[in-house]
C-alpha positions as CSV (number, residue, x, y, z in Angstrom):
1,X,-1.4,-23.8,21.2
2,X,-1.6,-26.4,18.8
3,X,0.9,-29.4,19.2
4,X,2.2,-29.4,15.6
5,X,3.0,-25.6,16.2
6,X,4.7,-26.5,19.5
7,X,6.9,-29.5,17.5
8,X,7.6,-27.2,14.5
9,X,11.9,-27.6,15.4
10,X,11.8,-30.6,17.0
11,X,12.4,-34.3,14.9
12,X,9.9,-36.8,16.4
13,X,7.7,-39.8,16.1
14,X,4.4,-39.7,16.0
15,X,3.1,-42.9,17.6
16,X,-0.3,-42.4,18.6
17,X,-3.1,-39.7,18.7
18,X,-3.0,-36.1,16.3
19,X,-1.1,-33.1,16.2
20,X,-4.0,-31.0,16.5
21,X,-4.3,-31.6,19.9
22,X,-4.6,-28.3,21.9
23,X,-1.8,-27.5,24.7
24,X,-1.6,-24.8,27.3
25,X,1.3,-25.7,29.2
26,X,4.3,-27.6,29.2
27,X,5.7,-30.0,32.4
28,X,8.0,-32.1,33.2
29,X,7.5,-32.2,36.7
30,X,4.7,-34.6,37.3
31,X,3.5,-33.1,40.4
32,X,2.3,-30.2,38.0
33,X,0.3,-32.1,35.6
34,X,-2.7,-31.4,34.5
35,X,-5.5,-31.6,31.9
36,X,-4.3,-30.2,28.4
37,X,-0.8,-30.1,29.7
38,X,1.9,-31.8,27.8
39,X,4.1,-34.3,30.0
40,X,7.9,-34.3,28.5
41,X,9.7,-37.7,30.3
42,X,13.0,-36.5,31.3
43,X,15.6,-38.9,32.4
44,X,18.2,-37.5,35.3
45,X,20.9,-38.4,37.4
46,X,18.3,-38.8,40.2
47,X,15.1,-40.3,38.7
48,X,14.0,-41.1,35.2
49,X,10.3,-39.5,34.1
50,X,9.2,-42.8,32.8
51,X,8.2,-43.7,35.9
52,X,5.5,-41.2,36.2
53,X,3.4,-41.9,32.8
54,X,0.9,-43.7,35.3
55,X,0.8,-40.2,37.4
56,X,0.2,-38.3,33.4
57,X,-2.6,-40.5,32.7
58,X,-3.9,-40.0,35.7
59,X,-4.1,-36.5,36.1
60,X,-5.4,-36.4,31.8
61,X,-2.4,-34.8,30.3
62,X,-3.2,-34.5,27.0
63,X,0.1,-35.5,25.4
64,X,3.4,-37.2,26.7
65,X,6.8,-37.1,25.2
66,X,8.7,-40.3,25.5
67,X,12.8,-41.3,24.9
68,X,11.1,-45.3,25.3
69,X,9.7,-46.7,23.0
70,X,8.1,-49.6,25.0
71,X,6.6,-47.2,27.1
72,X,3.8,-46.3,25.3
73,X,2.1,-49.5,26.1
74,X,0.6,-48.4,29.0
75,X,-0.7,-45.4,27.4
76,X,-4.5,-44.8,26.3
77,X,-5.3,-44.1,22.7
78,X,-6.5,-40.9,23.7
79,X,-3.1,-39.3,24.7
80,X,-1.2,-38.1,22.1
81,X,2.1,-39.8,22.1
82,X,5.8,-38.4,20.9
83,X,9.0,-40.1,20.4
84,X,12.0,-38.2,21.1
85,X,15.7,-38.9,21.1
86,X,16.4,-36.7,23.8
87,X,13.7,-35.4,26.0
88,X,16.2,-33.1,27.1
89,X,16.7,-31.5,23.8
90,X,12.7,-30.9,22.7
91,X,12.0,-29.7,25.8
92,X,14.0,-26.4,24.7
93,X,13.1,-26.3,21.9
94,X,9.4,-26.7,22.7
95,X,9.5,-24.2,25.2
96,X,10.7,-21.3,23.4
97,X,7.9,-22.3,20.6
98,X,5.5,-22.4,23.0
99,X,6.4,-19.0,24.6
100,X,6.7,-17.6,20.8
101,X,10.7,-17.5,20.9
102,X,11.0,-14.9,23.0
103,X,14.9,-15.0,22.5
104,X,14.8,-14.0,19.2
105,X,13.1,-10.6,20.5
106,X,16.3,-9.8,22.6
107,X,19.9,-9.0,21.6
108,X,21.3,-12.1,24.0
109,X,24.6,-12.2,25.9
110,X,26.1,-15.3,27.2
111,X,28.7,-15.9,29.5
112,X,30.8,-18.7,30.5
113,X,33.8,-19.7,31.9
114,X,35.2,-21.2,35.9
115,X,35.3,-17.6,37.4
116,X,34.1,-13.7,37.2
117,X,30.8,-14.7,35.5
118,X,28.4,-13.0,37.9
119,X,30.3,-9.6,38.5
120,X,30.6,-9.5,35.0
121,X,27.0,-9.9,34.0
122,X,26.2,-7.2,36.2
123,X,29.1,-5.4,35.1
124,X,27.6,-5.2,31.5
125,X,23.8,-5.1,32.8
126,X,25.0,-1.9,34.4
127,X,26.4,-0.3,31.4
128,X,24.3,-1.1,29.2
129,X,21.7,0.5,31.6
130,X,23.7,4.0,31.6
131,X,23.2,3.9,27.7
132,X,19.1,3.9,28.7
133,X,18.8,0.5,27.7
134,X,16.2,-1.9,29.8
135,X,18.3,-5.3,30.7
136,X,17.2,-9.0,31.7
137,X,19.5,-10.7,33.4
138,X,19.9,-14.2,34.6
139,X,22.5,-16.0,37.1
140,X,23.8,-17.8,40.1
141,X,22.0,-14.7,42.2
142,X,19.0,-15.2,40.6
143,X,16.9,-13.5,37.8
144,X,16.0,-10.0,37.6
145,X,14.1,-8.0,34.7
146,X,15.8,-3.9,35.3
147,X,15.2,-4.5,39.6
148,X,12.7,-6.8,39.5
149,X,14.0,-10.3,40.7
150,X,12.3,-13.5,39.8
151,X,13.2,-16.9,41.5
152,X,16.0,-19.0,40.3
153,X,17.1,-22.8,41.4
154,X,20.0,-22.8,39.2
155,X,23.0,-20.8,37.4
156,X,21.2,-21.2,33.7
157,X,17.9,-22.8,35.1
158,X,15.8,-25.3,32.8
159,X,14.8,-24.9,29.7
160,X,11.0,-24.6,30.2
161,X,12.1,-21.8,33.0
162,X,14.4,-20.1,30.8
163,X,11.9,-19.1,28.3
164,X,9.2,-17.9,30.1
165,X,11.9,-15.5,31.8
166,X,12.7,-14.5,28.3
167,X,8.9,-13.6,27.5
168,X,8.5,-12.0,30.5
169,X,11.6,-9.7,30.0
170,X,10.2,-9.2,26.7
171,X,6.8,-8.3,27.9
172,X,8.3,-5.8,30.0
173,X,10.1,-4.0,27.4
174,X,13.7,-5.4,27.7
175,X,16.0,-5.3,24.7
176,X,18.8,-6.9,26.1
177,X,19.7,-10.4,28.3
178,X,23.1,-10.8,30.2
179,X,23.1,-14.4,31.5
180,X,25.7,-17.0,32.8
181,X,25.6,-20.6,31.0
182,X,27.2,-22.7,33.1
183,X,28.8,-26.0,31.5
184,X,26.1,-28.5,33.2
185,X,23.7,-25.6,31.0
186,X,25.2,-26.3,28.2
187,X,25.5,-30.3,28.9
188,X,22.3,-30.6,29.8
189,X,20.7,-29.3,26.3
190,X,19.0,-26.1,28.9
191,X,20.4,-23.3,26.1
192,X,19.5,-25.6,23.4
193,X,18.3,-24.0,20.2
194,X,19.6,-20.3,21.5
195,X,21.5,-18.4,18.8
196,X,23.6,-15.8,21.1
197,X,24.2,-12.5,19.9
198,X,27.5,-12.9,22.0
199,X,28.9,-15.8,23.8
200,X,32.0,-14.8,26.1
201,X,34.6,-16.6,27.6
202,X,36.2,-15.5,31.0
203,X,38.2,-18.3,31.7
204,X,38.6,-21.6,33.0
205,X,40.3,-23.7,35.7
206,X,39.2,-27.3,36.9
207,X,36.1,-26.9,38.7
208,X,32.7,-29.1,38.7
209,X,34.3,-32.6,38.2
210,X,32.9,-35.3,39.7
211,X,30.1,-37.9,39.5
212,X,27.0,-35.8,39.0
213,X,29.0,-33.3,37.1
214,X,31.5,-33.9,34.5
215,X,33.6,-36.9,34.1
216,X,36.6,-34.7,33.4
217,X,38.7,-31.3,32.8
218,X,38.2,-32.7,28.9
219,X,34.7,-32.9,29.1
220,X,34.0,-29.6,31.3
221,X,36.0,-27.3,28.6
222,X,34.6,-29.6,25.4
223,X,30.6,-28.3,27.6
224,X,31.8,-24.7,27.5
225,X,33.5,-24.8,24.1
226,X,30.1,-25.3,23.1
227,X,28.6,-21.9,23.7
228,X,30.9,-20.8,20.2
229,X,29.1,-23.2,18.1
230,X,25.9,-21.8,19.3
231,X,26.5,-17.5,19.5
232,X,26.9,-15.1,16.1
233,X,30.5,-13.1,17.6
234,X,32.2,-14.9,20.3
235,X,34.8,-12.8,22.5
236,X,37.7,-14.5,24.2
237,X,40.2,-14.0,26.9
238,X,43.2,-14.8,24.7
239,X,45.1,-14.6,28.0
240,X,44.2,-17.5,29.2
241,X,46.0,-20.9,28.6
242,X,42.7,-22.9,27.6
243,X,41.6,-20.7,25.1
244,X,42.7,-22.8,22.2
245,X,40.6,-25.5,23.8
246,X,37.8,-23.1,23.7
247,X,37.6,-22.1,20.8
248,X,37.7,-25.3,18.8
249,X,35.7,-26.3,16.2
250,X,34.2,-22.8,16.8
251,X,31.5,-21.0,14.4
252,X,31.2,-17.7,14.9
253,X,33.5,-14.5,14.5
254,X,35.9,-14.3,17.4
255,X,36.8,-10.9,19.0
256,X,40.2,-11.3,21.5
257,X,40.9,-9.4,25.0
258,X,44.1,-9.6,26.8
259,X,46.6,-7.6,29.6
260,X,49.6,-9.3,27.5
261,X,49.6,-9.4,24.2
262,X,48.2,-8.2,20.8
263,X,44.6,-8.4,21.2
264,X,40.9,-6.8,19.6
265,X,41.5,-4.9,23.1
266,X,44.2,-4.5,25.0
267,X,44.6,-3.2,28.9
268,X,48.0,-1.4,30.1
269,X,49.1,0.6,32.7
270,X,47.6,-1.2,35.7
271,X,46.9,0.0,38.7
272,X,45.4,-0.1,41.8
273,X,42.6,2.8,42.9
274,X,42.8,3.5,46.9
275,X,41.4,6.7,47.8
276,X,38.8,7.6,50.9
277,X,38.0,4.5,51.7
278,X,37.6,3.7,48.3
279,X,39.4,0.6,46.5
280,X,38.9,-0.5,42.6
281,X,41.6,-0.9,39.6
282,X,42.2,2.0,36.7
283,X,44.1,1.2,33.3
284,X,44.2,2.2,29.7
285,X,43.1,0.3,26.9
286,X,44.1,0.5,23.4
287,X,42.6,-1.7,20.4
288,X,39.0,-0.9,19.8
289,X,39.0,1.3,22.4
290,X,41.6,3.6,23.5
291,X,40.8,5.1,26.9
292,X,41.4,5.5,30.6
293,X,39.3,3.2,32.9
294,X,37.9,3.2,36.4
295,X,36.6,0.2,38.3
296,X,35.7,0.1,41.7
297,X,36.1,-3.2,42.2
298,X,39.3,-4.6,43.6
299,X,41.8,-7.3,42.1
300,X,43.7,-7.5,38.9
301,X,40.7,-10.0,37.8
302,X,38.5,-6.6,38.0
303,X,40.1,-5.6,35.0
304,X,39.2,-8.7,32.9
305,X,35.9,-8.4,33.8
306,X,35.8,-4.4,32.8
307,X,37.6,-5.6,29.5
308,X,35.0,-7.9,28.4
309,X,32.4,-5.5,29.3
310,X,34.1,-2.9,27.4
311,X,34.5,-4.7,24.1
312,X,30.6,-6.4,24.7
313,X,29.0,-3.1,24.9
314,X,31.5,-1.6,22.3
315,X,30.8,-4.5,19.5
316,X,26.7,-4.0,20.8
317,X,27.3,0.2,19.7
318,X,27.5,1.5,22.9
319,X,29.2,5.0,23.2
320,X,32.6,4.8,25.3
321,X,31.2,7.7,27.2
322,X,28.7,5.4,28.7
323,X,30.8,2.6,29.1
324,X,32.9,4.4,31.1
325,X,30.5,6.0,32.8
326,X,28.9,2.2,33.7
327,X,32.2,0.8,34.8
328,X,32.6,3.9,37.1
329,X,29.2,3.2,38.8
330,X,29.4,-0.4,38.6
331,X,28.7,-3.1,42.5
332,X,28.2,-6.1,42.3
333,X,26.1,-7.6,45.5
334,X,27.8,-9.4,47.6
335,X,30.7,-10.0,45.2
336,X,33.3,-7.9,46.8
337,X,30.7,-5.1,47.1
338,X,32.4,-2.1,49.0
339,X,30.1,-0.4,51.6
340,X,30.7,3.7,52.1
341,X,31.1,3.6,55.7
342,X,34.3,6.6,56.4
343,X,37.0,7.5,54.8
344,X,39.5,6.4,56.8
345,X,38.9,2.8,56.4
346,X,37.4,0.2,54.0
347,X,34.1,-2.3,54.5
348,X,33.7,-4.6,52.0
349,X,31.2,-7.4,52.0
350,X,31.6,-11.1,50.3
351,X,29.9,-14.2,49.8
352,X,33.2,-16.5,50.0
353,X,32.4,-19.2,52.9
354,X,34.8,-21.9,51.6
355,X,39.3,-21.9,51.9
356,X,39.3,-21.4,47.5
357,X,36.5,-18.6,47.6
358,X,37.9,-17.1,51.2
359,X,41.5,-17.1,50.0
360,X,41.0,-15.4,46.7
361,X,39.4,-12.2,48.2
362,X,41.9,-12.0,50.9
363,X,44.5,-12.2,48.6
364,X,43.0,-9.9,46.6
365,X,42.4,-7.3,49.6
366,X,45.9,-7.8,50.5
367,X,48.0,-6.4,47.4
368,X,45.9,-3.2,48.8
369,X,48.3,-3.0,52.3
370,X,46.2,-2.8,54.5
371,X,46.9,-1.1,57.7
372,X,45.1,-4.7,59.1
373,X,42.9,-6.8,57.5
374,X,39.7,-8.2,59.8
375,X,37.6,-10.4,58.5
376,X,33.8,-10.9,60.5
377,X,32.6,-14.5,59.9
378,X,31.0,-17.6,61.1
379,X,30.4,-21.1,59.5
380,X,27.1,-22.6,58.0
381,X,24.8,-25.4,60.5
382,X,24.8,-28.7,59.4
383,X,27.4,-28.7,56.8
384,X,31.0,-30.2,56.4
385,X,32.8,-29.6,59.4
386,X,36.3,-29.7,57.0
387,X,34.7,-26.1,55.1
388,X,35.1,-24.4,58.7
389,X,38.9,-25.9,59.9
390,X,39.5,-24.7,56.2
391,X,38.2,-21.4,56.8
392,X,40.1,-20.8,59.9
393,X,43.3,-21.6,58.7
394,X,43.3,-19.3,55.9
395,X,41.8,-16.3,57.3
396,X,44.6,-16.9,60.2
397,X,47.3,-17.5,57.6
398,X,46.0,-13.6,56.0
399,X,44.0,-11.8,58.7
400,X,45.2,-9.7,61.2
401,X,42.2,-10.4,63.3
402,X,38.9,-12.9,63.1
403,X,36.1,-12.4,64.2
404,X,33.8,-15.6,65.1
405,X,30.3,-14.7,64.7
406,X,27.1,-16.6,63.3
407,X,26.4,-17.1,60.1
408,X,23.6,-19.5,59.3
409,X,24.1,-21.7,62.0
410,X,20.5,-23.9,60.8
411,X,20.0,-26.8,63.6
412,X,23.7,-26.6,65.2
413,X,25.3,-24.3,68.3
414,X,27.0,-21.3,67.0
415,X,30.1,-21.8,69.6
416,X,30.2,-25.2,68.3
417,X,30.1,-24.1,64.6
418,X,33.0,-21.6,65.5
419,X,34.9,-23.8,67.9
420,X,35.4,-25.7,64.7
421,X,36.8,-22.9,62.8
422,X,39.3,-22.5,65.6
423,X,40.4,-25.7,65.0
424,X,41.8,-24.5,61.6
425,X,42.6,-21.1,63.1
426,X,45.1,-22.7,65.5
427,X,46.8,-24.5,62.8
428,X,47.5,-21.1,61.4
429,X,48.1,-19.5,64.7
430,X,45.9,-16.9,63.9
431,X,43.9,-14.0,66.1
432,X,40.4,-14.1,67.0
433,X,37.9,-12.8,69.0
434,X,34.4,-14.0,69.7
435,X,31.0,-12.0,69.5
436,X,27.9,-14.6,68.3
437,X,25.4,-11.8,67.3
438,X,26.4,-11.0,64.2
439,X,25.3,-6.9,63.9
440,X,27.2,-6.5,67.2
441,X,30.3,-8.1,66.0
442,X,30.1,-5.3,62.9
443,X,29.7,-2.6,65.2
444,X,32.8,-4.1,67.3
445,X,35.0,-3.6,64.2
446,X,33.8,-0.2,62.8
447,X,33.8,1.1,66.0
448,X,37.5,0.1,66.4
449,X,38.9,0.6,63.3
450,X,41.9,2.3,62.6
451,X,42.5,4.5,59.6
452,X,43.6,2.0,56.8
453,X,42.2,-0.9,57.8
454,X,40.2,-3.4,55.6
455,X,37.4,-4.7,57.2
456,X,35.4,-7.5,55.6
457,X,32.1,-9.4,55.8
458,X,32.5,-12.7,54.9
459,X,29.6,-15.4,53.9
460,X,25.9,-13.8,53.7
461,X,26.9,-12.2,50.5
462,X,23.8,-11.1,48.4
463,X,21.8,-12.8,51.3
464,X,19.4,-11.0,53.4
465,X,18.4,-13.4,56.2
466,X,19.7,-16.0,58.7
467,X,18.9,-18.7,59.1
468,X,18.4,-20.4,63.2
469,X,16.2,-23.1,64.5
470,X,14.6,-23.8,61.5
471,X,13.7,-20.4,61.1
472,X,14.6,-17.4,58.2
473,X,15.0,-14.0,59.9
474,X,15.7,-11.2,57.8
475,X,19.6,-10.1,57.6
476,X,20.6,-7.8,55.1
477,X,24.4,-6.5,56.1
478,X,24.1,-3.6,54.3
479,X,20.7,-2.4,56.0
480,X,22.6,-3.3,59.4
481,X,25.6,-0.9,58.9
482,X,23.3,1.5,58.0
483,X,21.7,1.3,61.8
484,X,25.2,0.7,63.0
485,X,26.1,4.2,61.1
486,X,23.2,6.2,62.6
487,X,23.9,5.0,66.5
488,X,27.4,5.9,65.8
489,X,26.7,9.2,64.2
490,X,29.5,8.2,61.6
């Protein structure tokens, strides 16, 4: 592609070279340069992309993009040279030129907000699937195009990476994109240029503060404000107490959920769904909507996360029938993803392997009442030895019973990893029991279960290996209670 068609929506200086100079490929890593490629000088908390112009000429990229000025100096005259104010920013805009705007081709949906972003993605993936519609989607579990997955480093990944996961979702028929922008996303310029069909808000609490993240509450809810100044209909929890924050300085037409007050769509008569085995949340809505809902999810959160899929799919024409329908089907993996095991008690699988994450679920499982709650976990290798005191104190504090297995223990002893979490689970004065293979520790609850009783998996999550030694073997909980299921002949 021609450079002036790549640079069509970006503002520039031309300082050396011509515009008519041919590109196949965008980088800004400079371990992937090569001839024809442009090189886009991106300047990060870690390392600033100036340094590598020697590495561009080297390797004969055919065009760099520059913040510096002074830089060009050490350019030949046969590189075409652009100045940019923010590298950042043309490199988005760039990339969905050179990928032909792929975005434009799908009806986009971005979320944001501190918590419920992922089960809510694939809460409205799902749906919107039910009503025969082909869905992208993108997030902290990665990138998947209907059950394809492509990789994914982060939550909304670069720019560059972002498009070309657009075309090829586009290219394989999708009509629709569900993906989480995450404030650094927004910060960062990675969305840039993206005109959102829907941007949603969840809801916010502090979170991502610090050195390499944002300087302050004020500045993490001024990144997410921005998504409303960037979507066509934004749609709000009007419950929560940031909102106003939010929505400030907002452009598009706003659409309101809440569980307490006058709202676009409104959720009543709460309850909690325990039948079989099976846990979730049912409640009526009335607004836009008026209906009776099923969730099998657990937690009064679940019902947020249903309303914003409701009124999502609703404003995108989706019949109720098949919104119901979706939210009825609806598991998210890994995120309190229930497991049919019997129906006299309850497996449920999470990723929470930190006290915030841990506590949450538990105290989500517990307005249940149990008969006991269990919870089967370990610790990760060579990480913070506070996480696992942490974790033993609060699964002692709301667990009947612990069981100390291995997690990804990486370069560290598995008894030393849970001696540590007995540290915490002392403070608490909670039970435990120890069993360091991790599909025989499963089998020790479910075999001893009692009718009621909760038992959940807690840290592998959507993962499906461990990791020992310095070695990934395949571990994918759900395939093990399978096994566990046939030699029991449950």
């Amino acid at each position: 592609m021609k450079l002036s068609k790549i640079c069509e929506e970006i503002e520039y200086t031309l300082l050396q070279g011509s515009l008519e100079t041919e590109v196949r490929d965008i980088i800004y890593d400079s371990r992937k340069i090569a001839p024809e490629t442009m090189f886009v000088c991106m300047v990060g908390a870690v390392t600033d992309g100036h340094k590598y112009i020697p590495d561009a000429v080297e390797k004969e990229a055919s065009v760099i993009v520059l913040e510096k000025e002074e830089e060009a100096a050490q350019i030949p005259e046969n590189i075409t040279v652009l100045k940019v104010e923010s590298a950042r920013l043309a490199l988005a805009l760039m990339s969905a030129a050179l990928f032909d705007h792929p975005a434009r081709k799908l009806v986009t949906i971005g979320l944001t907000g501190t918590k419920g972003k992922t089960t809510t993605t694939y809460m409205i993936k799902k749906v919107l699937e039910m009503a025969g519609k082909k869905v992208g989607l993108i997030g902290t579990i990665g990138a998947l195009i209907g059950e394809e997955k492509l990789p994914a480093k982060n939550t909304t990944p670069e720019s560059y990476e972002l498009h070309k996961m657009f075309r090829a979702m586009v290219d394989a028929g999708c009509e629709y994109v569900v993906m989480e922008v995450s404030s650094q996303g927004l910060k960062m310029h990675r969305v840039a240029g993206i005109v959102f069909d829907y941007g949603i808000f969840t809801n916010l609490s502090p979170d991502h503060i610090g050195p390499n993240e944002h300087a302050s509450f004020e500045e993490y809810q001024e990144c997410k404000s921005l998504l409303f100044r960037q979507c066509k209909e934004g749609i709000v929890n009007a419950d929560d107490e940031h909102v106003d924050g939010i929505i400030k300085n907002h452009t598009c037409k706003l659409h309101t959920f809440s569980c307490k007050k006058d709202a676009d769509l409104m959720a009543g008569a709460v309850g909690y769904l325990d039948e079989e085995g099976q846990i979730g949340m049912h409640f009526t809505t009335t607004g836009c909507m008026n209906v009776y809902a099923v969730v099998h999810i657990p937690g009064s959160f679940s019902v947020y996360n249903s309303l914003v899929t409701m009124l999502t799919c609703h404003l995108a024409g989706i019949s109720d029938e098949a919104i119901l329908r979706g939210l009825d089907k609806v598991k998210v993996r890994g995120r309190v993803e229930l497991v049919p095991v019997s129906k006299d008690f309850t497996v449920i699988i999470d990723y929470a392997h930190n006290e915030v994450s841990t506590r949450s679920v538990l105290t989500t499982l517990k307005e249940y009442h149990p008969k006991r709650l269990i919870c089967v976990y370990g610790g990760g290798g060579n990480r913070s030895k506070l996480r696992r005191y942490d974790m033993g104190e609060v699964t002692g504090e709301l667990a009947d019973l612990s069981v100390l297995t291995c997690d990804n223990p990486r370069d560290e002893e598995i008894r030393d990893i849970n001696n540590d979490i007995k540290i915490g689970l002392a403070k608490s004065n909670g039970k435990y029991i120890e069993i360091d293979d991790r599909k025989a520790a499963i089998k020790y609850c479910i075999e001893n279960a009692k009718k009621g009783d909760m038992i959940v998996l807690l840290g592998k999550g959507h993962e499906d290996y461990q990791e020992i030694k310095g070695v990934k073997y395949h571990f994918d909980e759900r395939e093990v209670i399978a096994e566990i299921k046939k030699e029991l002949n449950l």
